[in-house]
N, C-alpha and C positions, 0 to 999 in steps of 0.2 A: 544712637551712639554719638552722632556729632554733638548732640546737648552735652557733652561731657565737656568737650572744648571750651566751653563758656563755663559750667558750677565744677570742673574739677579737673585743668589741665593734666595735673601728673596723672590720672587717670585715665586718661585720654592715649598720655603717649603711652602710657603700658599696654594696653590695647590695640594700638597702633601698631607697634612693637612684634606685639605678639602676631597679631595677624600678618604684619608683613613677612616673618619668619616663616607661618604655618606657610602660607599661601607658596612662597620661592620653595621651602624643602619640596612641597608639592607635586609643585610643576617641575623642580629640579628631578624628580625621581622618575617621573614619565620622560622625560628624555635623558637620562641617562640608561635606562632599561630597552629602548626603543630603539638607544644604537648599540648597545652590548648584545642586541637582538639581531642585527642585521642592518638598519635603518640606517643611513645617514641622516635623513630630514631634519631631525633635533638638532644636529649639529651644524649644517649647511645653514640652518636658522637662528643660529647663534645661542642655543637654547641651554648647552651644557655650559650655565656658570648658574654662579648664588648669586647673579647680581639679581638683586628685584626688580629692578629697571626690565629686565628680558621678561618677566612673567607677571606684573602688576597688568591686567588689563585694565584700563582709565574709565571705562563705565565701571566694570565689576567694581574696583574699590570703592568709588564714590555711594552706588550702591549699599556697600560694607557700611558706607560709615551714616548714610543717613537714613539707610532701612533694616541694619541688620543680615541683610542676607544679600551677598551677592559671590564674586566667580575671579579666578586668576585666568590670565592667556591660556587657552586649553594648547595643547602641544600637538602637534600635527604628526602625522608618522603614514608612511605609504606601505597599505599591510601587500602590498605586490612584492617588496621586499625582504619579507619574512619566510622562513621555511615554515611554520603551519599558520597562516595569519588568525582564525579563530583563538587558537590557543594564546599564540604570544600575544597578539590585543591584548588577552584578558591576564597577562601577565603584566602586560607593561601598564593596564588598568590599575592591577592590585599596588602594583609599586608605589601610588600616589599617597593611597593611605595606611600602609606599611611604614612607611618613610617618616610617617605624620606620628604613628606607635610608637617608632624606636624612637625618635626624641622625643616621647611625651617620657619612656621609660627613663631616659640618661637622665632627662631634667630633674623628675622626677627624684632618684637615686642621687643626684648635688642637692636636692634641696632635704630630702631626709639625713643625707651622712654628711655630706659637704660644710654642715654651717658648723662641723665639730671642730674642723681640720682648717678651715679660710671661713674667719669671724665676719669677715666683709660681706659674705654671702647674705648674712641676714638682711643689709638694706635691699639685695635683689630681687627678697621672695616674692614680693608681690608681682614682679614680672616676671619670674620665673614659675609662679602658680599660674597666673596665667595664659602665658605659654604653655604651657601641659595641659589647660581645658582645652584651650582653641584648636590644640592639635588632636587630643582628644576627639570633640565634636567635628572638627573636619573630617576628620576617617571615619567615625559613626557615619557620618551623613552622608559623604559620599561613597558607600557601601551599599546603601538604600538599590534594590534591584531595579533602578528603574532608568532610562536615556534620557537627559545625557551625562549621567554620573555615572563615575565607574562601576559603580554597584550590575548598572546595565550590561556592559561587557563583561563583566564576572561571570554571570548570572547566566549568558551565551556561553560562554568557556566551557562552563563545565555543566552544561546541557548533554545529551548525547546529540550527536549529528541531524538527526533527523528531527528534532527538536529547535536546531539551536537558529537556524535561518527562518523559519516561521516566530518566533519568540522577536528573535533582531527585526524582523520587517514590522512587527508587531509595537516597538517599543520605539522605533522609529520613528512611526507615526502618528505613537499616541503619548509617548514617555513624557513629552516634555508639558502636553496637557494636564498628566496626572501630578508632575512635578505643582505646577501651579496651583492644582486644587489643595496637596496637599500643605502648603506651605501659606496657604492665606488662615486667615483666623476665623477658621469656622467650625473649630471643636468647641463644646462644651466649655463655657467659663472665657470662651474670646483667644482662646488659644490657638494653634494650628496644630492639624493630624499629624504631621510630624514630629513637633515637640513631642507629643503625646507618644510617638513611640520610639523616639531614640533616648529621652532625656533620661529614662532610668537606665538606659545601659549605662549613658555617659557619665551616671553618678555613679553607677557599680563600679565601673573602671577608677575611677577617678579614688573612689575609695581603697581600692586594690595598691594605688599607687602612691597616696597620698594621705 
């Protein structure tokens, strides 16, 4: 992605753009559900705003831009606070990429009706198509049932009990191995297993919406 900055700056900032949006709704969503849950933490840590500044983490983005895949400040929450902590985790998990949904739908919805009514929208589309992929794929992927994406806490939530602490010790100590294998390029054609299995959701949706 940084090759873009050098053969196609407005290209560059539209991606920039976008990703810095998905990344803040993101992480804005896990702490705002973390303290409507009972938590302070989000907020003691200054975490309930859009400013991007509070949720860009400085490796994660650099990562973003010069390999494609990288991470916002994960939001901290003390589940000793919460009245069921299994459940609400996996509540305040889903928020991330819920958050990431409903604005891919709004965008979505200005960029189908919107250029009837404010002609000016049409110079936006292109970052505003964008936006709606990247939030798109951020919710796709961090769905994935595996630690340490929210997929992981989901995936515990709504385990039964007896299930759900062998599953977490489980992903614990191996989630973030399997994350790795899945995400280097070793499917078929140089791809990565993950491409391989969200990219057609994220076009079905993408189609739904677009």
């Amino acid at each position: 992605m940084l090759s873009l900055l050098f053969t196609n700056p407005l290209a560059f900032l539209i991606s920039a753009i976008g990703l810095v949006v998905a990344i803040t709704i993101h992480e804005f969503a896990h702490a705002w559900a973390a303290d409507k849950l009972g938590d302070p933490t989000p907020r003691m840590q200054d975490r309930l705003t859009l400013n991007p500044l509070a949720h860009l983490d400085p490796i994660g983005t650099l990562m973003i831009f010069t390999v494609g895949f990288g991470w916002g400040k994960p939001v901290m929450f003390d589940p000793y606070n919460l009245k069921n902590p299994i459940k609400d985790a996996m509540l305040i998990a889903l928020a991330g990429p819920a958050s990431n949904i409903i604005l891919a739908i709004l965008l979505a919805l200005v960029i189908n009706f919107g250029g009837a009514f404010v002609p000016f929208l049409a110079f936006l589309g292109p970052l505003l198509y964008y936006t709606v992929f990247i939030n798109v794929m951020l919710a796709i992927f961090n769905l994935i049932p595996i630690h340490p994406l929210d997929g992981g806490k989901i995936l515990v939530g709504i385990l039964p009990r007896e299930w759900a602490e062998e599953t977490q010790d489980f992903l614990s100590r191996y989630g973030f191995i399997i994350l790795i294998l899945l995400i280097l390029p070793i499917a078929p054609g140089g791809g990565s297993p993950v491409s391989l299995l969200i990219s057609p959701i994220i076009s079905f949706i993408m189609r739904l919406l677009i």
